[in-house]
N, C-alpha and C positions, 0 to 999 in steps of 0.2 A: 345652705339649706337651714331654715328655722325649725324648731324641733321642741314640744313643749315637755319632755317627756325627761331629756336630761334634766334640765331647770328644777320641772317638778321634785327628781331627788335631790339635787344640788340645794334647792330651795328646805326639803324636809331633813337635811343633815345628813347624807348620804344613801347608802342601799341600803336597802333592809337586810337585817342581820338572819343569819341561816336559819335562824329558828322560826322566826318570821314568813317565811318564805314555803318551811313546811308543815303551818298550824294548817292552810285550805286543803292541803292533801289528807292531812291527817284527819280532820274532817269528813270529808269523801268517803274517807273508807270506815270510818266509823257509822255514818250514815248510811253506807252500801250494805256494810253487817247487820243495823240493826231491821233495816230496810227490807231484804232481800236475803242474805244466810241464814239468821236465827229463824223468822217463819217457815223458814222452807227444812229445818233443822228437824222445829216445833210439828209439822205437820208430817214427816218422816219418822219418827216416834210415834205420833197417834195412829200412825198405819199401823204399823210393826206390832204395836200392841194390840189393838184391831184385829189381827190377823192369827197373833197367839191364843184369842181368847175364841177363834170357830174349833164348835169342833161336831162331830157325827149326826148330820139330820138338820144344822141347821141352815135355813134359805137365803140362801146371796145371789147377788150381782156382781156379772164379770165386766169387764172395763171395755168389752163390746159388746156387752147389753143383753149376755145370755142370763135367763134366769134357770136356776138348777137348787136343788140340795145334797146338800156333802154327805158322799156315802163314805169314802174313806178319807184319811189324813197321813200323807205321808211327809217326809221330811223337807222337801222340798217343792211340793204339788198336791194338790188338792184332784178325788173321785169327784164330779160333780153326778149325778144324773138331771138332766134335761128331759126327759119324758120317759116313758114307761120303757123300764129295759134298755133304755140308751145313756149310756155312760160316756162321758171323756173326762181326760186329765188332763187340770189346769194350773199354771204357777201362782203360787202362792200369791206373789205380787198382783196379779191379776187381778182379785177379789175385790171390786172398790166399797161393797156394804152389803147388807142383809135386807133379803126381799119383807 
């Protein structure tokens, strides 16, 4: 069977050397981090701090579309009221911005 693939290294002076072989991975995953981790890193921060700076009265949106104002702030979950005298409590995470 003819085969062009040995030749070709035969032809370029052998295999490529280990190092050679892991520059396109290393690549990869440099691109994947810069790509897709650090944005997503970046944008997990500006929540977090987002969410340290609500505090008593002011207007948000929950991440299914309720609009409300924070009556209270606890450590883990937010008082919203939603309308007159109706209250629920909501996770912190939940908050995606200010009405």
């Amino acid at each position: 069977m003819f085969s062009l693939v040995p030749n070709a290294y035969a032809a370029a002076g052998g295999q490529p050397g280990m190092i050679a072989q892991l520059i396109p991975l290393i690549l990869i995953v440099v691109v994947f981090y810069l790509f897709l981790i650090l944005p997503q890193q970046r944008q997990r921060k500006k929540h977090r701090e987002f969410i340290e700076s609500l505090r008593k009265g002011d207007k948000v949106i929950t991440s299914s579309g309720i609009y409300g104002t924070i009556v209270k702030v606890n450590e883990r979950d937010f008082v919203i009221e939603i309308a007159d005298g109706v209250q629920i409590r909501i996770l912190k995470d939940n908050i995606i911005s200010r009405a």
